[in-house]
C-alpha positions in Angstrom: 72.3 22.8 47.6 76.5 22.2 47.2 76.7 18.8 47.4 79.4 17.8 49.9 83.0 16.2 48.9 83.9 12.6 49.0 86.6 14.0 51.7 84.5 16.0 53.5 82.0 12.9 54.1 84.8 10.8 54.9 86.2 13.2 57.6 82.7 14.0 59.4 82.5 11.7 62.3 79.3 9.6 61.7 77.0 9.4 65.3 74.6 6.9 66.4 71.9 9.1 65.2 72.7 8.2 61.4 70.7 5.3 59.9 73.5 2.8 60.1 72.7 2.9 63.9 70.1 0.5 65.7 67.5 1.4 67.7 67.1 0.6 71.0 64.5 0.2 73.8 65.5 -0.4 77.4 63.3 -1.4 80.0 63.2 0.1 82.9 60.7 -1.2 85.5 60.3 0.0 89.3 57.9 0.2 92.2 57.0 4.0 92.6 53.2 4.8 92.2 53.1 7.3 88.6 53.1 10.3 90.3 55.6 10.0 92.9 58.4 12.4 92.2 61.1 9.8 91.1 58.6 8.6 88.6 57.6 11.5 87.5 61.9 12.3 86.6 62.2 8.6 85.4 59.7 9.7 82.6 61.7 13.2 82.3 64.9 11.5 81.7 63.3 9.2 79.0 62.0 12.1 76.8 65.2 13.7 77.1 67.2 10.8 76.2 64.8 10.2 72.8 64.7 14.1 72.1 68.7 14.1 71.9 69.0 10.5 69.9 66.8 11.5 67.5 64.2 8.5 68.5 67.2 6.2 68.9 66.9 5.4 72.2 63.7 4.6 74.1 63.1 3.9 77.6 60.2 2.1 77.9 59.0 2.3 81.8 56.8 0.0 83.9 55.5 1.4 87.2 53.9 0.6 90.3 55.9 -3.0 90.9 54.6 -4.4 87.9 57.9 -5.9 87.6 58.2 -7.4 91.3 59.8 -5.0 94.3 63.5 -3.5 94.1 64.8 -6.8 95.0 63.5 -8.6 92.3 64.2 -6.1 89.3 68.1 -5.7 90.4 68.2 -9.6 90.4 66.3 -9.5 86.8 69.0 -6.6 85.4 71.5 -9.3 87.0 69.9 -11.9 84.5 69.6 -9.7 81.8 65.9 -9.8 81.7 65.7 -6.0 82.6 67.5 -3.0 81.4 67.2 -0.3 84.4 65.5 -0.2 87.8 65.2 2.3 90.5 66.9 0.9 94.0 67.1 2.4 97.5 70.8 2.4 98.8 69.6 0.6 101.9 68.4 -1.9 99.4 71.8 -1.9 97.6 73.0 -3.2 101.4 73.3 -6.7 100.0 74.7 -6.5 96.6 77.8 -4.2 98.1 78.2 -3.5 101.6 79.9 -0.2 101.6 76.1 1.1 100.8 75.2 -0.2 104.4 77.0 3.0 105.2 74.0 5.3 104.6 71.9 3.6 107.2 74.0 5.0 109.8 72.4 8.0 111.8 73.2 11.3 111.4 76.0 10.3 108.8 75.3 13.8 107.5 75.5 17.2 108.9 72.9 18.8 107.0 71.7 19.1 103.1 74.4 21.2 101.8 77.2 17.9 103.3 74.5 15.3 101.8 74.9 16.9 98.2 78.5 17.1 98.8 78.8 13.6 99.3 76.1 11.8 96.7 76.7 14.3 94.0 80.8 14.3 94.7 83.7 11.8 93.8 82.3 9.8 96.7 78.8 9.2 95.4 80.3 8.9 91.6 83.1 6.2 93.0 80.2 4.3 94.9 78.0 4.3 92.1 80.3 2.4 90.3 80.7 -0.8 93.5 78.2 -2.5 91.8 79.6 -3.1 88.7 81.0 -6.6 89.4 77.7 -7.6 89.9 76.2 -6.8 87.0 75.1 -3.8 87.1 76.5 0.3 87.3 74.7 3.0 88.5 74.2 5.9 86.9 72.3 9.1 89.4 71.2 9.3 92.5 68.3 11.1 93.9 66.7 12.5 96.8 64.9 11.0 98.9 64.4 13.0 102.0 65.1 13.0 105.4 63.4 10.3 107.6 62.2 11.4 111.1 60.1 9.8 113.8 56.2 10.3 114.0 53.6 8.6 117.0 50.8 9.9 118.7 52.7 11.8 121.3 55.3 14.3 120.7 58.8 13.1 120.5 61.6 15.4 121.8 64.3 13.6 123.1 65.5 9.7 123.1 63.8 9.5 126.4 60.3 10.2 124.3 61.2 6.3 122.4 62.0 4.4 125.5 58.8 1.5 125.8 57.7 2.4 122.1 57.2 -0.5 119.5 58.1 1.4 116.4 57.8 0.0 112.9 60.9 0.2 110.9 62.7 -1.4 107.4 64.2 -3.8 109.4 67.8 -3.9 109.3 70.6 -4.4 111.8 71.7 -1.3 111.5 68.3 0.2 111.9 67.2 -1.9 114.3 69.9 -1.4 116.6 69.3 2.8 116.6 65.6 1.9 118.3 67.3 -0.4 120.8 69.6 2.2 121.7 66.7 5.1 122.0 65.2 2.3 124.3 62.3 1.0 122.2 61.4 -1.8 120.3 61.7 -2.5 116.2 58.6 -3.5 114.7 59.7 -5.3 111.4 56.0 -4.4 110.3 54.8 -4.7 106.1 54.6 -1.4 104.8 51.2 -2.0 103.3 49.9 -2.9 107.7 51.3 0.3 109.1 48.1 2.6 108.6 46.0 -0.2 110.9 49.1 -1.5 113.2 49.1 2.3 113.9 45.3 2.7 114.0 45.3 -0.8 116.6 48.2 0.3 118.7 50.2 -2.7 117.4 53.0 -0.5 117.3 53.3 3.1 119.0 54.9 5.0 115.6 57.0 4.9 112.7 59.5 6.6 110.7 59.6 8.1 107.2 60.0 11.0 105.2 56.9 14.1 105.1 55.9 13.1 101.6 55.1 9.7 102.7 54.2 10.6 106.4 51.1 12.5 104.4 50.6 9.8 101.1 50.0 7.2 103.3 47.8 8.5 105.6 49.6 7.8 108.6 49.1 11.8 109.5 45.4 10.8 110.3 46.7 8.3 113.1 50.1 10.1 114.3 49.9 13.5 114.6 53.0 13.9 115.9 55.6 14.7 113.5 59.5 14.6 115.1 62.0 16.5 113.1 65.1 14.2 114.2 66.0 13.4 110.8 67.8 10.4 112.0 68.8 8.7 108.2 69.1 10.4 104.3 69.2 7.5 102.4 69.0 8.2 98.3 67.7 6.6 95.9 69.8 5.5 92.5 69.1 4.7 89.0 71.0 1.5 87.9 71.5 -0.2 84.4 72.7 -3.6 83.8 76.3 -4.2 82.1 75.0 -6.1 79.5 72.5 -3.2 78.4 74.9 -0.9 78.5 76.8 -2.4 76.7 74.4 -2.4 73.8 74.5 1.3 73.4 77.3 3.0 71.6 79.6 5.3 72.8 77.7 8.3 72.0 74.3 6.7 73.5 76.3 5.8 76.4 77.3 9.9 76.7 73.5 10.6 76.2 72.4 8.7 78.6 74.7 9.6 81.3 73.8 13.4 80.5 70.3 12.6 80.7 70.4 10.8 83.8 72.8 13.8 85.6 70.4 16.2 85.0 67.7 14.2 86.0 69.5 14.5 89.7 68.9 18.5 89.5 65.2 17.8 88.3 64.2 15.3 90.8 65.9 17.3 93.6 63.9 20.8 92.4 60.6 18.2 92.5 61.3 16.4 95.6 61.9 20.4 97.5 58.1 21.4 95.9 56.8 18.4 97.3 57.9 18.0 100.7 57.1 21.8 101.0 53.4 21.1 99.9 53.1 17.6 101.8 54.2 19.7 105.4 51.7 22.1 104.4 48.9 19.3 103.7 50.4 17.5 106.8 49.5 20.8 109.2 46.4 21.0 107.1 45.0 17.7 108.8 45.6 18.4 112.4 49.4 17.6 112.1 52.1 18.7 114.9 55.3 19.4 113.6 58.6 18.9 116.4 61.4 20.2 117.3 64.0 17.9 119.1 67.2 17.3 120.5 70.0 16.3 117.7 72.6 16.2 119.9 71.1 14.0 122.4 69.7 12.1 119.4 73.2 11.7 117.9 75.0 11.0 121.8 72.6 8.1 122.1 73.7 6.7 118.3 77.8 6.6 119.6 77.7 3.2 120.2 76.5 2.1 116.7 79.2 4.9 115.7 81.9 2.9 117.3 81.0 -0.1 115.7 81.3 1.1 112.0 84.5 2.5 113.0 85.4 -1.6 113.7 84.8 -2.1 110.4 88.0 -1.6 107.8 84.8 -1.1 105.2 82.1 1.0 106.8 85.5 3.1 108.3 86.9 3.8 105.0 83.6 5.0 103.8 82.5 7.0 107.4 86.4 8.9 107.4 86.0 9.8 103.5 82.7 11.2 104.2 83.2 12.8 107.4 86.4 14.8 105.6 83.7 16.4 103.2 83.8 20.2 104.2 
């Protein structure tokens, strides 16, 4: 083999993959069950991110809460005791409040405006809010649609009025039940299978993958397709372990984690298809409602974001999104 010129070494641009870089393992610890869809694309990401730094770059991943809920992680990756974590962006609600605006119903017109948005220059210039506390977010991911489901079909906001529904408690949440004319029920998630099962609260709300995991399908066959909130899900890092990556493992990873959005969306599209199917399987009903009359009844709350020079900024950008 021609061996290569002093100037030609000298020219060629050395990359982290050389053996003058360092290796690096992040952590990344969250509190999905191993084969939930997000977990499954965590793990994607991290073979893909190894593959293309030649073993440079490991994620190692703990699952199932090991690490404490999504609360505690993002307060450990503000401590610098853990590298990444998966987070809600309901549970981002307290760390920057512009992310407060995805609990408001019907923010979005359908999928097509959702992807617009999260995958857009809005998502991408969100993403980056959390930076001053530590921490920068890097994709965002699907996580579904969440409707209403009780024992007794639910058609119109007339259906809710008298119900004790179990929801994440929030104000924001918590004020859409009040204004349907039932009753929040701030209930564990872990005590919703028996509070239905007891009739300590009348229904609940989710998305059909969890609607069938959890069993609730047995109780409340009554599945209502308002589709009320699309909150994602995002992938966050902390500063300071970002900051141990070079500027080629930085590209990597950012590569990695965008096209873990398009893998995790493809997944999370098989398996709400397959959970509806499971769900109809076991007695399920699925519903047709009202949107509009859903989305009259939500004006109010509407009006009240508008109030807000934050939340406003945020709806108006959003609502421009053709």
């Amino acid at each position: 083999m021609k061996a290569l010129s002093l100037s030609v070494l000298i020219a060629a641009p050395l990359t982290f993959t050389s053996l003058s870089a360092q290796a690096v393992t992040l952590k990344l610890a969250h509190n999905l069950q191993n084969d939930h869809v997000v977990a499954v694309t965590l793990r994607h990401m991290a073979k893909e991110v190894s593959e293309l730094t030649n073993g440079k770059v490991k994620i190692r991943i703990y699952p199932d809460g090991q690490m404490g809920g999504p609360r505690q992680t993002l307060e450990m990756l503000q401590q610098g005791a853990l590298d990444m974590t998966k987070i809600s962006g309901s549970e981002l609600e307290p760390f920057e409040p512009a992310f407060s605006i995805f609990s408001l119903p019907y923010l979005f017109r359908d999928q097509e405006h959702f992807n617009k948005v999260i995958y857009g220059p809005i998502g991408h210039e969100l993403e980056m809010l959390p930076k001053k506390n530590g921490f920068t977010l890097i994709a965002a991911y699907e996580a579904g649609t969440r409707s209403f489901y009780a024992k007794k079909p639910i058609r119109t906001p007339a259906d809710v009025k008298g119900l004790k529904i179990r929801v994440i408690s929030t104000p924001t949440t918590n004020k859409m039940i009040e204004l349907l004319g039932g009753a929040p029920a701030p209930i564990q998630f872990g005590e919703v299978y028996t509070a239905l099962q007891q009739g300590v609260v009348d229904a609940a709300e989710n998305n059909i993958p969890s609607y069938v995991q959890t069993r609730h399908v047995e109780i409340a066959k009554y599945y209502s397709e308002d589709e009320h909130t699309a909150v994602p899900d995002f992938l966050a890092i902390a500063n300071v372990a970002w900051k141990k990556l070079t500027p080629d493992q930085q590209k990597i990873l950012r590569k990695a984690a965008r096209d873990s959005e398009q893998y995790e969306a493809k997944l999370w599209d098989a398996q709400v298809k397959k959970s509806r199917a499971e769900a109809i399987k076991l007695g399920a009903t699925f519903v047709k409602v009202d949107k509009a009359a859903f989305r009259a009844a939500m004006k109010p709350l509407w009006d009240s974001f508008r109030k807000d020079p934050v939340k406003d900024k945020w709806l108006k950008q959003i609502e421009a999104v053709k």
